[in-house]
N, C-alpha and C positions, 0 to 999 in steps of 0.2 A: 527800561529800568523797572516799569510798572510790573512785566513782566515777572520777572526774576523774583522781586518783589514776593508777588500771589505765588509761586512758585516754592518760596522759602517759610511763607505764610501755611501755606498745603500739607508740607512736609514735619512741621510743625506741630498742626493738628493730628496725624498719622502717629507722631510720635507721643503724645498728650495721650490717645487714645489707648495704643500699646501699654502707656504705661497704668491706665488705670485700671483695662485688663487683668493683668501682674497683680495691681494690689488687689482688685474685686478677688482677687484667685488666693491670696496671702490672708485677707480679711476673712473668708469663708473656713478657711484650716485653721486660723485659731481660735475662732470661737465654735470651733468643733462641733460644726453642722456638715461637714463631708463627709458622705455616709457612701463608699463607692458600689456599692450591690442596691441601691435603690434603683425604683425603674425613674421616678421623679426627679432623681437628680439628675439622670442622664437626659432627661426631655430637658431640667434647666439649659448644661453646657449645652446641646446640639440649638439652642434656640438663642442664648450667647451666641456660639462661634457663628451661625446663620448671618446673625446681627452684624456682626463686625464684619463680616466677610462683606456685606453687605456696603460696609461703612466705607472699606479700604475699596472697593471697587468703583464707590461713589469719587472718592478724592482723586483716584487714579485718570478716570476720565474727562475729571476737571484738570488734570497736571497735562495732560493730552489736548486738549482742547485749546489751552493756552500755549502752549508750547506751536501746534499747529497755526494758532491764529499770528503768531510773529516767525512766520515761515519756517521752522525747524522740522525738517523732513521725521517722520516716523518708521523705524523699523518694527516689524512686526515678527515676530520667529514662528516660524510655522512647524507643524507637523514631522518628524523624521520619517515622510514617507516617502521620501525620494533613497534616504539611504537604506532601506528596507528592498525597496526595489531593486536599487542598482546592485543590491547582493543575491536578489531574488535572480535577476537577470543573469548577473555572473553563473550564479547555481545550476541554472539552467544552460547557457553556455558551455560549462565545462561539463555537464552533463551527453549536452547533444555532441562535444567535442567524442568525447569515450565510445559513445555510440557509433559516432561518424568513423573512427579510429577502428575498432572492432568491426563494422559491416568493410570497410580495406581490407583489413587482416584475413578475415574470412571470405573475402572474393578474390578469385584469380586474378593474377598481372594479366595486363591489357595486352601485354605482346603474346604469352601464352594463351588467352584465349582466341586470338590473330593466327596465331598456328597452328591452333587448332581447326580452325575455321577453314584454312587454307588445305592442310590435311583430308577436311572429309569435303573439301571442292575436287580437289586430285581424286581420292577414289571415282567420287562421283564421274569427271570428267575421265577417266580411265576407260579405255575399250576393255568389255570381257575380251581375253584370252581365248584364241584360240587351241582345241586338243593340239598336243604335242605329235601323233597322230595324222590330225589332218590337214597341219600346214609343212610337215616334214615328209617330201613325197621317200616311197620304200625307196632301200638302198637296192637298186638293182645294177645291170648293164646300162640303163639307158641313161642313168647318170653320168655316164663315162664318155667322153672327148678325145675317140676314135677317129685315127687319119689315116690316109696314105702318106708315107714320108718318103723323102729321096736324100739317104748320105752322100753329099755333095763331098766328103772328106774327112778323113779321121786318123786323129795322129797321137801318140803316147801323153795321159798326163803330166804334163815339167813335175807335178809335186809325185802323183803315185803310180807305180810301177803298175799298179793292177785294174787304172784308166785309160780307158780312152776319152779322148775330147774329139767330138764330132760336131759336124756343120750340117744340119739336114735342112733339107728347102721340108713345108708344109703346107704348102700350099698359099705364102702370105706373103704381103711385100718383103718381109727379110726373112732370113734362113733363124731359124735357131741354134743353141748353142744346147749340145746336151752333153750328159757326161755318162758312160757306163762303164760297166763293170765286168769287162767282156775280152781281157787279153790273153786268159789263160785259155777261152775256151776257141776263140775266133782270131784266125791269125790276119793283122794288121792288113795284110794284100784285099785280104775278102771283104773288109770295111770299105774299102773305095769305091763311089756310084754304083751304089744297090738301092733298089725298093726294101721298104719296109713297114709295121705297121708303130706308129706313134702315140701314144696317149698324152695327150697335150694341156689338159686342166688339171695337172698336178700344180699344187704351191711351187713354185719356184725354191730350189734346194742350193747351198752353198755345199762343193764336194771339193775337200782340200783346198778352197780359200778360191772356188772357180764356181759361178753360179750356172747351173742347169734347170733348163726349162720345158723338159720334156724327157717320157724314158720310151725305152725301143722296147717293143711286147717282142717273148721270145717263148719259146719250147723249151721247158727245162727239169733237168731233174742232179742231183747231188752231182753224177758221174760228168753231163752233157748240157750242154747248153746250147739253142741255134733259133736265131733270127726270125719269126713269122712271115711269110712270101703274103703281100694282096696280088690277086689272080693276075693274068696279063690284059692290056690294056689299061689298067687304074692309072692314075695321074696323082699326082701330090694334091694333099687338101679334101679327098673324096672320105665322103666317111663310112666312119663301120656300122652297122644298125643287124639286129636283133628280134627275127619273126616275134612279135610279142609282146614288147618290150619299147613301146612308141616313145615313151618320155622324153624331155628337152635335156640335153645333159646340163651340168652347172657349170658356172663361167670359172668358177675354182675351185674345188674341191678345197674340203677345210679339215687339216690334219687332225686336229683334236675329234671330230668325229669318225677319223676311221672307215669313211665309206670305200675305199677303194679294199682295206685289209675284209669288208665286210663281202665285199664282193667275189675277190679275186678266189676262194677257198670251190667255189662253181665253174672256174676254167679247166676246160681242159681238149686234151688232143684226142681226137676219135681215132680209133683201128684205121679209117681210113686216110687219117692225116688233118681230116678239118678243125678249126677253131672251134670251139662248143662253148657256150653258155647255158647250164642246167639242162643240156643235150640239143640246145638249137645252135644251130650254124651260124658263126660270125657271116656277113656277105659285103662286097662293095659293087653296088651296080649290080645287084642279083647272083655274083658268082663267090664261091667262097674263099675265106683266106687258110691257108695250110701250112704245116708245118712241111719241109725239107724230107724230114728222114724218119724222125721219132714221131713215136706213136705209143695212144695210152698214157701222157706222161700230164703234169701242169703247165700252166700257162701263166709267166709274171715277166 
């Protein structure tokens, strides 16, 4: 109670003070000594207001003190520098936000630079190219997969009138199955168990819905058509070769390339009957292969 007491006692005197403040301040204006442009009157007020500030700060720390001494915890208000901060902070936040936001925008996706990456590893890992040139050997004879054949039998195409379907042994465990284009010139009797020569690395061909795997090289021209003879002796499977012309032939020739059309335009029949390649002699076993009758003419 003592407390409370001094407390109300304090508050009291604070108040007594204020108010004779007020009147010291009432009393000086009406006996019209307030002169507000003097430099003296303002050293008075600033040595008043000094005083009482003085006065109020004395009472303050006695109402503290008391208040303290019968446990009343004291709040103290501090400074607004935490919310100064925390806006500074934010400011700065959304600042490095933008930043952060803009250095994205202006950097490449992570997967496009990934692909990128991957891209110039492929070049990198990529063999140079060889010239077109130097891994493509010339289109010559030697490219070509010359045989001895043997027509084992040969009988009208079921679909076309102007096939035959033939069985030629070539030299290999089974015979193949070829198809030509040979009934107007070659009568069906002469097809049966004859020698002949076979080019055997052509693509395999479907002729009216029958695939053929092999064509018979012949002597030909608009009027005539006849069969190539290999010499006597030859055996099925022996091959054709080319003074000149050493090459390994290919295991298929590949239509879109055109090596056989590019070749075939260099055969031909000599005066004396023989096969020619740019004027050198087809041969099997050293002896040459010939045409029948014609002479002078192509060879397809």
């Amino acid at each position: 109670m003592s407390a409370v007491r001094l407390c109300t006692s304090k508050a009291a005197q604070i108040d007594t003070v204020l108010e004779q403040l007020k009147q010291h301040v009432l009393n000086l204006r009406n006996k019209g000594t307030l002169v507000k442009n003097t430099s003296e009157y303002k050293k008075q007020l600033m040595a008043e207001n000094e005083r009482l500030k003085r006065e109020v700060e004395d009472l303050k720390q006695q109402l503290i003190d008391v208040e303290t001494a019968n446990g009343r915890k004291q709040f103290i208000a501090q400074p607004k520098k935490d919310t100064v901060t925390k806006e500074t902070v934010n400011s700065a936040s959304s600042k490095s936000s933008i930043t952060t936001v803009a250095a994205q925008s202006a950097a490449p996706p992570v997967s496009s630079a990934k692909a990128e990456k991957k891209k110039a590893a492929k070049k990198q890992a990529k063999p140079t190219q060889q010239p077109k040139d130097a891994a493509t050997p010339p289109a010559d004879v030697s490219r070509l997969d010359m045989r001895v054949g043997f027509i084992r039998s040969a009988k009208l195409h079921p679909d076309a009138d102007g096939l035959y379907l033939e069985e030629i042994d070539c030299g290999e465990s089974e015979p193949r199955q070829v198809i030509s284009g040979l009934v107007k010139h070659i009568p069906i009797e002469q097809m049966q168990e004859r020698p002949c020569v076979v080019l055997c690395n052509l693509k395999p061909a479907k002729m009216r819905g029958i695939m053929s795997h092999a064509m018979v090289m012949c002597a030909s021209t608009p009027e005539k058509v006849e069969i190539l003879c290999p010499p006597c002796g030859s055996k099925p499977g022996d091959k054709v070769t080319v003074e000149g012309f050493p090459g390994t032939p290919d295991q298929q020739l590949n239509p879109k390339k055109k090596v056989f059309e590019a070749i075939q335009p260099d055969f031909l029949v000599s005066p004396e009957g023989n096969a020619l390649y740019k004027g050198v002699e087809w041969k099997i076993n050293g002896q040459c292969v010939t045409s029948p009758s014609m002479r002078g003419c192509g060879i397809k």
